[in-house]
N, C-alpha and C positions, 0 to 999 in steps of 0.2 A: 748405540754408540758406547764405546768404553770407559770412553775418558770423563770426565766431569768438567763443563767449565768453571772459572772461577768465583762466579755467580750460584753454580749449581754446589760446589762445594763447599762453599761458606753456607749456602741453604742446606748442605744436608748437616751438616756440624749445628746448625742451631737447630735443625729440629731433634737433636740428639743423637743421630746418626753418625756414626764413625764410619773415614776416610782413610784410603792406605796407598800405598803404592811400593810397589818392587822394587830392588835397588838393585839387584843382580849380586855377581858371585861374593865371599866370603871366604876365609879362610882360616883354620887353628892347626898349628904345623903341616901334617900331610892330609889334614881331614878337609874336605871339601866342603863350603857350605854356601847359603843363600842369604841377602839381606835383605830387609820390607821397614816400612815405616807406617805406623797409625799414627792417625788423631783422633783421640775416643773422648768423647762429653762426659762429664761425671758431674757429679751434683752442683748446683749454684754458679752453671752456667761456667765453668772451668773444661778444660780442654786439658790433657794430658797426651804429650808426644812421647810414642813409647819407639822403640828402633829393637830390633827380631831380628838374632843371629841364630840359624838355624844349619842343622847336617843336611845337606843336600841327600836326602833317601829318597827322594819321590821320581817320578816320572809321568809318562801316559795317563798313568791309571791312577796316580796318586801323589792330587797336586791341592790337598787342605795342608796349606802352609800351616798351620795352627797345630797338625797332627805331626808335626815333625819334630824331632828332639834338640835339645840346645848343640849350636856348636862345639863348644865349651864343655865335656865331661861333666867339669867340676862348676858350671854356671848353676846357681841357685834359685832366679827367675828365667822365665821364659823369656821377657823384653824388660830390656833395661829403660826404663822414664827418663825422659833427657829433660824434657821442663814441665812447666803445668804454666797454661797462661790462662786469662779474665776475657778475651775477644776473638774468635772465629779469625777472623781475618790474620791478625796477629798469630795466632796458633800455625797456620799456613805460612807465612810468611819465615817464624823461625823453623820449623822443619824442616824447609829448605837451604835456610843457614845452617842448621845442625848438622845434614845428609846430603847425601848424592841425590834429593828428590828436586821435579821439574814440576814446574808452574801446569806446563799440558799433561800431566800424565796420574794427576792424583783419580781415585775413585771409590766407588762405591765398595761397603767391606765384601769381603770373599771378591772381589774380583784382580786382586792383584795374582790369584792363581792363572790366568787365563794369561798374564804376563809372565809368570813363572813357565807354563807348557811351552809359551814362546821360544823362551831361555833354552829349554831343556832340547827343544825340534833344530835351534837355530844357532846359539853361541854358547853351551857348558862345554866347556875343554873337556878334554880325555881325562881318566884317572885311572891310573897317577898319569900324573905330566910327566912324561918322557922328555927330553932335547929333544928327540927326533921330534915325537907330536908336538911340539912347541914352534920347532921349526916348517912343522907344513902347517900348522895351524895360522901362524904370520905370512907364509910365502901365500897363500891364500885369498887374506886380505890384501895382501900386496899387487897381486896379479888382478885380483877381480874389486877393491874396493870393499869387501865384505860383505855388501847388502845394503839391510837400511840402518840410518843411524843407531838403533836401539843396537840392531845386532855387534855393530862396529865396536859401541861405548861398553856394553858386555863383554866382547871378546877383548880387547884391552885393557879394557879397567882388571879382566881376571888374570888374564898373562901381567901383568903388573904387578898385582895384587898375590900373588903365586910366586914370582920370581924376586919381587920385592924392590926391584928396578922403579926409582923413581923417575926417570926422568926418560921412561921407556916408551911415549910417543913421541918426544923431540925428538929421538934419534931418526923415527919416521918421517915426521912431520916438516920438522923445524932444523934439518944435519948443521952443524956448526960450517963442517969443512969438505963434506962430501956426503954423498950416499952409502947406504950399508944395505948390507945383503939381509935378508931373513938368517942367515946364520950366524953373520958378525953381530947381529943385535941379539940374536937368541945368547950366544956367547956370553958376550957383557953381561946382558939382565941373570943370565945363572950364576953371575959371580956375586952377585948383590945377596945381602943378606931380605929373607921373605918379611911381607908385614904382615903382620899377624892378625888382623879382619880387616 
């Protein structure tokens, strides 16, 4: 099994074991990248949440998230420390307040790769993002639903996150006043300014 239960992950974080999980795509202007989350034990029974923006270089063949260079050119560490907490559980719990991480999907270290090949088989946009590939990459989901949720939540959290459209699954999901095409929404969201991870 891949995933960790809650029980399992709070067990392997006290036996000193670090936890990670995937977060999917990232961005630094037109550079494409990946996001991940640990939680690494360090001395005196502390926990350190570190959060990994990464250049998406890898693929098939070459998916140690770890060997991948910073998003960021000009970034100085590898992963940025978001807290340091005293309790396992607690450690988990802000993580998930700090990120995009889920309660089912934390796990063992090096296996957030195997979520990465996922990524890379099933939901990394094209590059560069064209309108066009924007636009079939949406009409896609639209027609067929996408898949399964992972792929769903990757493939719009990064047309979002690319385009910079924040309010680019309500226009899906939730139309104020009607329906929109994959092109009227592609439209909008390229007029939005991108966010930048």
């Amino acid at each position: 099994m891949r995933y960790l239960s809650e029980s399992s992950a709070v067990g392997a974080l006290r036996r000193s074991a670090s936890i990670e999980q995937f977060l999917g795509p990232a961005f630094h202007g037109d550079r494409r990248g990946i996001r991940w989350v640990s939680i690494e034990p360090r001395r005196h029974a502390h926990y350190v949440i570190v959060l990994y923006l990464s250049w998406d270089v890898g693929g098939e063949h070459l998916r140690d998230l770890f060997e991948f260079p910073p998003l960021d050119p000009e970034a100085e560490n590898d992963g940025d420390v978001l807290a340091e907490v005293d309790d396992a559980v607690e450690a988990i719990r802000i993580a998930e307040q700090l990120t995009d991480a889920v309660r089912q999907r934390w796990a063992n270290f090096g296996v957030a790769a195997e979520d990465y090949l996922d990524y890379v088989r099933s939901a990394r946009l094209p590059d560069p993002l064209t309108r066009q590939a924007a636009i079939e990459v949406l009409s896609t989901l639209l027609a067929s639903g996408g898949g399964d949720d992972r792929t769903v939540s990757w493939l719009l959290d990064g047309l979002a996150r690319r385009t910079g459209c924040l309010h680019f699954t309500d226009m899906i999901y939730w139309p104020s006043d009607r329906s929109w095409t994959a092109e009227e929404i592609i439209d909008h969201a390229w007029s939005c300014t991108p966010i930048a991870l």
